[in-house]
C-alpha positions in Angstrom: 10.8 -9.9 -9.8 9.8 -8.1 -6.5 10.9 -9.7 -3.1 7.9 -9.7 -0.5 9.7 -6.9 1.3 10.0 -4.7 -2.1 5.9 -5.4 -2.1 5.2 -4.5 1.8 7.4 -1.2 1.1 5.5 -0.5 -2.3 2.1 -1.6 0.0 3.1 0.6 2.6 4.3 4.0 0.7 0.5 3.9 -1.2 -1.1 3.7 2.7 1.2 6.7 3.8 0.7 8.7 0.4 -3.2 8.4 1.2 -2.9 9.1 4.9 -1.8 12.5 4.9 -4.5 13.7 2.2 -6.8 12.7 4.2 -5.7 14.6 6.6 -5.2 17.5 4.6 -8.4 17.2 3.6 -9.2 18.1 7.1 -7.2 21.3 7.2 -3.9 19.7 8.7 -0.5 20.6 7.4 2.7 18.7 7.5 3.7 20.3 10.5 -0.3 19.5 12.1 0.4 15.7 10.7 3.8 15.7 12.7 2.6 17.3 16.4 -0.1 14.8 16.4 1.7 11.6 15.0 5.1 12.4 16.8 6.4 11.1 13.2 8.5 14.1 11.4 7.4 15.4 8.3 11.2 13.6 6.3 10.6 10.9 8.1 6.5 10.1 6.6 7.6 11.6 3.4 10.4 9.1 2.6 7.5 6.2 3.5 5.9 8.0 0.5 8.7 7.5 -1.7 9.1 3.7 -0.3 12.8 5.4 0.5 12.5 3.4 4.2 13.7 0.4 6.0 11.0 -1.2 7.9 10.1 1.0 10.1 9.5 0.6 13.9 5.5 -1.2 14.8 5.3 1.7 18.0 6.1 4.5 15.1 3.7 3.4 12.6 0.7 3.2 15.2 2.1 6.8 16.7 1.7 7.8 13.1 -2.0 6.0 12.5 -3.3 7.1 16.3 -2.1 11.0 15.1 -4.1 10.8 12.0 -6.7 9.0 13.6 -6.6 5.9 11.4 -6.9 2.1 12.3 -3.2 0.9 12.4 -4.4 -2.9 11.0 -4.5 -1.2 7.5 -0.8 0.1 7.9 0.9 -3.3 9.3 -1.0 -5.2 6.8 0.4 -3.0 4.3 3.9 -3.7 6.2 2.8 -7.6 6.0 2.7 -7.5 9.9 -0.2 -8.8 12.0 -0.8 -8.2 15.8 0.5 -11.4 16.6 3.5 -11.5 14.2 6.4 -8.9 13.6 7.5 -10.4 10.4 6.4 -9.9 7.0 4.9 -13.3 5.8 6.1 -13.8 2.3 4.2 -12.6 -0.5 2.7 -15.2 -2.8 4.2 -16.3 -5.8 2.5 -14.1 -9.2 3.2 -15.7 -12.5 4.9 -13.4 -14.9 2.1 -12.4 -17.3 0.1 -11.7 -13.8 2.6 -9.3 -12.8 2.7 -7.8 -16.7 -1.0 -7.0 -16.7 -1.3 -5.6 -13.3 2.0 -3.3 -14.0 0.1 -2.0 -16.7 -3.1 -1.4 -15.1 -0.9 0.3 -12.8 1.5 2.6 -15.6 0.4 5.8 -15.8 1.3 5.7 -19.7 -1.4 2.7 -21.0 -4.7 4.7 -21.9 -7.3 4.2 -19.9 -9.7 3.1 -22.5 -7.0 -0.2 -22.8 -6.9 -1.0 -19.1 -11.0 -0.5 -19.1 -10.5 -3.6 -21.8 -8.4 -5.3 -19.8 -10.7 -5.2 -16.7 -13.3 -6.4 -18.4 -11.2 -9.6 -19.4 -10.0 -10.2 -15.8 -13.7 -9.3 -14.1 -15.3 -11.9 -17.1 -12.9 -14.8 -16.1 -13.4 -13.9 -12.5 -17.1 -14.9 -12.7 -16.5 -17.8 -14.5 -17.3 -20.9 -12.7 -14.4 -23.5 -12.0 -15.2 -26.8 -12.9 -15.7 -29.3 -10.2 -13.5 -32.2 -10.9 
């Protein structure tokens, strides 16, 4: 079972894998991405592996304010907030939880069995709870 700092890091390498697309999208290269981030290219691709220890709040918003990017999406992804430099925990997911969204996730399930499984979770979603 994940610890809530294996989730911020998992959080956190998705955020930097779609940062720099973007940016490429835009022409820039990992060299571009490192002049204006200040953040070396080794350093923002082992965020994108999730190969990190936290890393430092001033670096991350270097790295958001260089790629022009909000930096509330990244320390949310980190599990930090303006006021607070510490992850909160994550909340506790019941096994089968975890099961169906690692398989929604796996890159092996066909799509055609995660569209079913979608369909499940979005018709028990707009179920309405019984008031007691």
């Amino acid at each position: 079972m994940p610890t809530s700092q294996d989730v911020n890091r998992d959080r956190f390498s998705r955020f930097v894998a779609r940062a720099p697309n973007t940016a490429r999208d835009r022409g820039m290269t990992d060299r571009d991405i490192a002049a204006a981030t200040g953040v070396n290219p080794s350093t923002f691709h082992r965020w994108q592996r999730g190969d990190f220890r936290a890393p430092g709040i001033d670096k991350v918003r270097a790295f958001c304010a260089g790629l022009d990017i909000p930096p509330q999406a990244a320390l949310l992804a980190l599990g930090l907030t303006e006021g607070r430099t510490n992850p909160e925990p994550e909340p506790t997911i019941e096994p089968d939880i975890r099961t169906i969204l690692r398989r929604l996730a796996d890159p092996n399930v066909p799509e055609d069995h995660k569209q079913a499984m979608r369909t499940v979770l979005r018709m028990l979603a707009q179920q309405r709870v019984p008031s007691s």
